[in-house]
C-alpha positions in Angstrom: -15.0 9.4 11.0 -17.2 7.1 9.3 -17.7 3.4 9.4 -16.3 1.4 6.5 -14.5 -1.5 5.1 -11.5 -1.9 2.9 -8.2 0.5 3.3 -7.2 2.8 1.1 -10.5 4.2 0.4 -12.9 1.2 0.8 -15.1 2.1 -1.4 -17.3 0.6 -3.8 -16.9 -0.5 -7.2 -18.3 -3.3 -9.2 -21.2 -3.7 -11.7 -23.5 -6.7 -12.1 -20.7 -8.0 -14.5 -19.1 -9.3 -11.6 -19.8 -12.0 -10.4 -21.3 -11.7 -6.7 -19.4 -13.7 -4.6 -20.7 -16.7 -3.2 -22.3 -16.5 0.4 -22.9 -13.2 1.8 -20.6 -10.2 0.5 -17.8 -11.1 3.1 -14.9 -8.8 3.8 -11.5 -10.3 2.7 -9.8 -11.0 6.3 -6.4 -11.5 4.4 -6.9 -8.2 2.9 -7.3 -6.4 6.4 -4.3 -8.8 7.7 -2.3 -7.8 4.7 -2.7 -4.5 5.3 -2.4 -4.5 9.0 1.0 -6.5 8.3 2.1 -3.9 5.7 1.2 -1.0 8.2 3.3 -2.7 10.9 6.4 -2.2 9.6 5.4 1.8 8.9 4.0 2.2 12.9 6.6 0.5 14.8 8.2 -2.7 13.0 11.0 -0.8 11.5 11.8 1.1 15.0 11.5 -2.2 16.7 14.3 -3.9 14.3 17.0 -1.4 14.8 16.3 -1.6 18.7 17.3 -5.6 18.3 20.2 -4.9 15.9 21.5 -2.4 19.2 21.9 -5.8 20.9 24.1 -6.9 18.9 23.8 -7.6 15.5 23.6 -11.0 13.7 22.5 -11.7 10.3 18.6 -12.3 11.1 18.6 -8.8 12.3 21.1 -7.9 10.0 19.5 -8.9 7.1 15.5 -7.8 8.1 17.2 -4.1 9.0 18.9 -4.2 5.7 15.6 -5.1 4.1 13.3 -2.3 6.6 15.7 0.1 4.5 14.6 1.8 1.0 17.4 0.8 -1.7 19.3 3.7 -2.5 18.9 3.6 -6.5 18.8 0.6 -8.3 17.4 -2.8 -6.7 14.8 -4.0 -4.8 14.1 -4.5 -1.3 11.1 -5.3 1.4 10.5 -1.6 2.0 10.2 -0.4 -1.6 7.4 -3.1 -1.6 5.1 -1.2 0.8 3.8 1.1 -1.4 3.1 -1.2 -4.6 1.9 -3.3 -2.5 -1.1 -0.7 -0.8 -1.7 0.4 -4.3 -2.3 -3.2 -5.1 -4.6 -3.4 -2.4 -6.5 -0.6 -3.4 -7.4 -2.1 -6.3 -8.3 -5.6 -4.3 -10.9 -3.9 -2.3 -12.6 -2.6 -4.9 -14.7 -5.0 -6.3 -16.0 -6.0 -2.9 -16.7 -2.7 -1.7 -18.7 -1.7 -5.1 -20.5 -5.0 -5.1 -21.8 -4.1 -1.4 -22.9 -0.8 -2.0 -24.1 -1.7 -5.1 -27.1 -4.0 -3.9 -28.1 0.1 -2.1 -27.1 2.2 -4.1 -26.6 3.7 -8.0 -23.4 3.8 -9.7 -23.9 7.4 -10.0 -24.6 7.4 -6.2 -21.3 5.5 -5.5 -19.3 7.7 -8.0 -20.1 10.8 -5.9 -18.9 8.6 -3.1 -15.8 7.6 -4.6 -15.0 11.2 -5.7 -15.3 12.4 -2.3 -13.4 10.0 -0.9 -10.8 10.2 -3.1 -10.6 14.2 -2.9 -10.4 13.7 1.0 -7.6 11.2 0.7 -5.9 13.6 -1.9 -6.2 16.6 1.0 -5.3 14.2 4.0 -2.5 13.7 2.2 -1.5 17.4 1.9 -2.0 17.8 5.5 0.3 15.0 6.4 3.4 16.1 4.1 2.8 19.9 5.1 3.1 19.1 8.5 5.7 16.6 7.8 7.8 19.8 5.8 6.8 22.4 8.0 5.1 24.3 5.2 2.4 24.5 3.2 2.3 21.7 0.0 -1.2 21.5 -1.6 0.8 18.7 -3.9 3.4 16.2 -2.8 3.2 13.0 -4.8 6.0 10.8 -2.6 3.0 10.3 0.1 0.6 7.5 -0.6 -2.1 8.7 0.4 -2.0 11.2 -3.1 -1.5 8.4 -5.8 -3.5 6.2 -4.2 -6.4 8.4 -4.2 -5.8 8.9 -8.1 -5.3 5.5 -8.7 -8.4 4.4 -7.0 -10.1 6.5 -8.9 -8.7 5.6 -12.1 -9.3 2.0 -11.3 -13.2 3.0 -10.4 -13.4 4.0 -13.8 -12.9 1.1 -15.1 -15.2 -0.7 -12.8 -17.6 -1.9 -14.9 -15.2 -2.8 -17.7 -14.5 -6.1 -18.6 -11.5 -7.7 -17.6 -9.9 -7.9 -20.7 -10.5 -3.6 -21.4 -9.2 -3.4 -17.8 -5.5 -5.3 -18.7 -5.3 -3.6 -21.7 -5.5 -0.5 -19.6 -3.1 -1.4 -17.1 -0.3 -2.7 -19.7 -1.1 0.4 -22.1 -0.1 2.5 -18.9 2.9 0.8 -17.6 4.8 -0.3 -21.0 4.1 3.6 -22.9 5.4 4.7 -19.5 8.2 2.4 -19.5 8.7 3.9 -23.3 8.6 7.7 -22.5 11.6 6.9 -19.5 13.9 5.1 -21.8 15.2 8.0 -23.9 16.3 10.0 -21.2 18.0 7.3 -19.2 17.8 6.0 -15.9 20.8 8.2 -13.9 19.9 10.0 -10.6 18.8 13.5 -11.4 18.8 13.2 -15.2 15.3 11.5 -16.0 12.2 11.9 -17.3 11.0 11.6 -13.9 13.1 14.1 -12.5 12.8 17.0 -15.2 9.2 16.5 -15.2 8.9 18.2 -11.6 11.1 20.2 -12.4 9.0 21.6 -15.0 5.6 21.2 -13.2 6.1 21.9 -9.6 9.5 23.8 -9.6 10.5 21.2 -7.7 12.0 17.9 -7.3 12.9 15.4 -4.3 16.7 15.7 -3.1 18.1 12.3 -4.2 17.4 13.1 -8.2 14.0 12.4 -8.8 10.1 13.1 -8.6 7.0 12.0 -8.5 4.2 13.8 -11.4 4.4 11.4 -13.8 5.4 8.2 -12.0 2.4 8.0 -10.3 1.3 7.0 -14.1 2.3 3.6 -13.5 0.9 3.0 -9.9 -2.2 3.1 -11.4 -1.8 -0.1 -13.4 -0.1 -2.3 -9.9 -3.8 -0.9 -8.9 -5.9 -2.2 -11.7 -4.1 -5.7 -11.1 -5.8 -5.4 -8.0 -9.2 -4.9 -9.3 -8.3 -7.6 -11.7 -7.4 -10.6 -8.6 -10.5 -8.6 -6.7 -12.7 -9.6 -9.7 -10.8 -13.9 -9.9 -11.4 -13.9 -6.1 -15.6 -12.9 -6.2 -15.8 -15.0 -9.1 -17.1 -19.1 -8.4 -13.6 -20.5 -9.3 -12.4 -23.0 -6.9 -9.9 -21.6 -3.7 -7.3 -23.6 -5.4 -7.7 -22.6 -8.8 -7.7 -19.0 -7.6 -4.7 -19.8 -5.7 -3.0 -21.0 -8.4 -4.0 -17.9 -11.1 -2.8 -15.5 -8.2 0.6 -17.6 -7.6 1.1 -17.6 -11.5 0.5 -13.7 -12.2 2.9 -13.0 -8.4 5.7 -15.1 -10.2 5.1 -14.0 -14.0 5.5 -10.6 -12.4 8.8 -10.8 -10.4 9.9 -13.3 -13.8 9.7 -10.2 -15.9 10.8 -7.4 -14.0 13.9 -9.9 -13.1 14.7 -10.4 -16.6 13.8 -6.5 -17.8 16.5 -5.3 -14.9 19.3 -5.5 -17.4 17.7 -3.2 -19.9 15.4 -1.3 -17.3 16.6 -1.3 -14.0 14.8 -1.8 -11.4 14.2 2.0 -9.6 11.5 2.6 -7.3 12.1 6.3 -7.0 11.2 6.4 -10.8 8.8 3.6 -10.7 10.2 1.9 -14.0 8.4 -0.7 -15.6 11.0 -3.7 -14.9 10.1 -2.0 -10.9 6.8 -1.5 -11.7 6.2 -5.5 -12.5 8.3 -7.1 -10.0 7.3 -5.3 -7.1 3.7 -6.0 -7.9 4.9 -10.3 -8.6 6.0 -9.4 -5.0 3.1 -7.9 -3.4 1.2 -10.6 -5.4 3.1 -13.4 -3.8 2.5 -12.2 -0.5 -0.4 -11.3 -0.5 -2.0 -15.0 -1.3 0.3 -16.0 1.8 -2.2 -14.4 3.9 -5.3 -15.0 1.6 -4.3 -19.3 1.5 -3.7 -19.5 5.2 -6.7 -17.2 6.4 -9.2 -17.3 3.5 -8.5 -20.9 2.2 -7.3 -23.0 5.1 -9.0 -20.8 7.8 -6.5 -20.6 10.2 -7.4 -16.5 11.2 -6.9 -16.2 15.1 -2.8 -15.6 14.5 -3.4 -12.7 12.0 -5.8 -10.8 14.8 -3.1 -8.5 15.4 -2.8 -7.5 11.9 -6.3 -7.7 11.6 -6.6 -4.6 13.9 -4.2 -2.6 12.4 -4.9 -3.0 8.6 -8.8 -1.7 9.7 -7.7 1.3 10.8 -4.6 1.7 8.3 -5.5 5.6 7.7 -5.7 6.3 11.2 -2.2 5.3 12.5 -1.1 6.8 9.2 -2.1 10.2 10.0 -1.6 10.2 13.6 1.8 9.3 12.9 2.5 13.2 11.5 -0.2 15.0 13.4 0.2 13.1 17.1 3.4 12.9 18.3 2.5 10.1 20.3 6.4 8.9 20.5 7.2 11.6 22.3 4.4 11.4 24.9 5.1 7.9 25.4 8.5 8.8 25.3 7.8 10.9 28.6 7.1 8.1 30.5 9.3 5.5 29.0 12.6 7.2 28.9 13.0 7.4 32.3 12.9 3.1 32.6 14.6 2.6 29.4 17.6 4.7 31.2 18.1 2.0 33.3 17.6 -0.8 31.0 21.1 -0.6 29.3 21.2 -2.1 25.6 17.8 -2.8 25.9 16.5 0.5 26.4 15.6 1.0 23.1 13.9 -2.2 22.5 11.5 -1.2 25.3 10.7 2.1 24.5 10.1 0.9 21.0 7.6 -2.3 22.1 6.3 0.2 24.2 5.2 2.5 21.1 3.8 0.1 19.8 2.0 -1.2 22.4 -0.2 1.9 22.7 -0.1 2.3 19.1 -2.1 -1.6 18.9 -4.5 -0.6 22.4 -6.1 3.1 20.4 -6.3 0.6 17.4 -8.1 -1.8 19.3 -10.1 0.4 21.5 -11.6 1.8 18.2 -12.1 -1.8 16.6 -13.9 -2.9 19.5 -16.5 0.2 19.1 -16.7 -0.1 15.5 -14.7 3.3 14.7 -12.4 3.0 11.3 -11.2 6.2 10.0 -11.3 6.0 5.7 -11.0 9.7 5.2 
């Protein structure tokens, strides 16, 4: 356990070439909301959805379950937005973290921090797929924990970097990825993707893909985070940050939209049409939270959130290693049995009812869990 800020891995990372920001160095309260409202869905959201589609369905409910489901191949949905969209956090956080431990500490000092960090992250991650599988995997790349910690490393790298070095970087990863997919096609199990874990691990996922070398491109959705981390520490106005952040979200989801007929948009292979518009996405909803909590200051609805996203890695890992379900489970299915149709929505605001009161309980006393 150790005390910390920003989720995955809030560590530090910044030199004195970024700007500080002005006032005090501040956490980012839409970051943690972000987060926190990311991490819902993950926790209890989803489970909570299908409970109200048991009513009856309707096509509100219809429509958010569809959207709470991964696509199967090609196409792009809410849920294949959750990881871009904690990879582009990681990134985010990175700045202010660094500039924080910076005004302490060395940049050699907060490299050996990072690196340990990041190796924990890496081994949490291993833990929580080997329990997950029932067996032992030391790698296992489709967790997020794993590519985020070797993204957030990457990007740390390039911490001190100017911003131009740093987008250079991040489109030199994504379009010679995008370039070393197209000669072997897109089709489920015959991709570069897919024959790459085969040749590395022995291995691939069921549905005709893997993970080795698409975690390539998370790493530039990540240094686009450290790119809006450095626009929102620097002295630009709120609006014109708001505005830089709206253009790059909708240049983003522009490109990827108008790649899709050449380069479909895959998550499973991360492809660079995907790669773009799901990070336009997590762009664009990210500044919801950061204009309504950072800019207008309305913060008191996102509380909730706000809890959560703090203790993201927590309720990550206690989902595989707790079964907490089924120990609320104990207690609830007896009630829900007399409920009827609404049985399941019960049991499932009941999960995550307990879920939010450990989360809080270890808010209020100041205990965040970054690995």
């Amino acid at each position: 356990m150790t005390h910390s800020h920003h989720l995955p891995l809030p560590l530090a990372a910044e030199s004195a070439e970024i700007p500080a920001p002005p006032g005090p160095l501040s956490r980012l309260v839409s970051l943690d909301a972000f987060r926190g409202f990311i991490m819902f869905w993950i926790v209890g959201g989803s489970a909570l959805m299908a409970a109200f589609q048991k009513l009856g369905g309707n096509p509100i409910t219809d429509t958010i379950a569809q959207q709470l489901r991964h696509t199967d191949w090609q196409g792009l949905r809410f849920y294949d937005l959750i990881w871009p969209a904690f990879m582009l956090m990681t990134g985010l956080s990175l700045p202010f973290s660094y500039a924080k431990r910076s005004l302490h500490q060395t940049h050699g000092e907060i490299l050996r921090r990072v690196l340990r960090r990041c190796v924990v992250l890496f081994l949490l991650g291993s833990l929580r797929e080997s329990v997950k599988l029932n067996a032992p995997y030391l790698i296992e790349l489709s967790s997020a924990l794993q590519p985020i910690a070797i993204a957030y490393f990457a990007a740390f790298l390039l911490v001190r970097k100017t911003w131009q070095v740093q987008a250079a970087v991040g489109a030199f990863l994504l379009v010679g990825y995008g370039l070393a997919l197209a000669p072997f096609g897109y089709a489920r199990g015959a991709n570069l993707v897919y024959y790459s874990d085969m040749a590395v691990l022995g291995r691939a996922l069921p549905e005709g893909w893997g993970t080795a070398i698409s975690t390539i491109p998370t790493i530039a959705t990540t240094i686009l985070g450290l790119l809006l981390g450095r626009l929102l520490m620097s002295p630009r106005s709120a609006g014109e940050k708001v505005r830089i952040v709206a253009a790059v979200g909708l240049a983003g989801v522009a490109l990827g939209a108008a790649l899709n007929p050449v380069v479909p948009v895959i998550q499973k292979l991360w492809t660079t049409s995907y790669g773009l518009a799901s990070a336009g996405c997590s762009c664009l909803m990210f500044l919801f939270f950061y204009w309504v909590i950072d800019v207008r200051g309305l913060r008191r609805w996102a509380f909730p959130f706000v809890v959560i996203g703090m203790n993201a890695v927590a309720i990550y890992m206690a989902g595989s290693l707790i079964p907490l379900r089924r120990i609320i489970g104990i207690f609830t299915t007896p009630l829900a049995a007399g409920l009827g149709p609404f049985g399941a929505l019960f049991q499932a605001v009941a999960v995550l009812a307990v879920e939010w009161l450990i989360l809080y309980w270890m808010y209020r006393r100041k205990i965040f869990l970054t690995g």
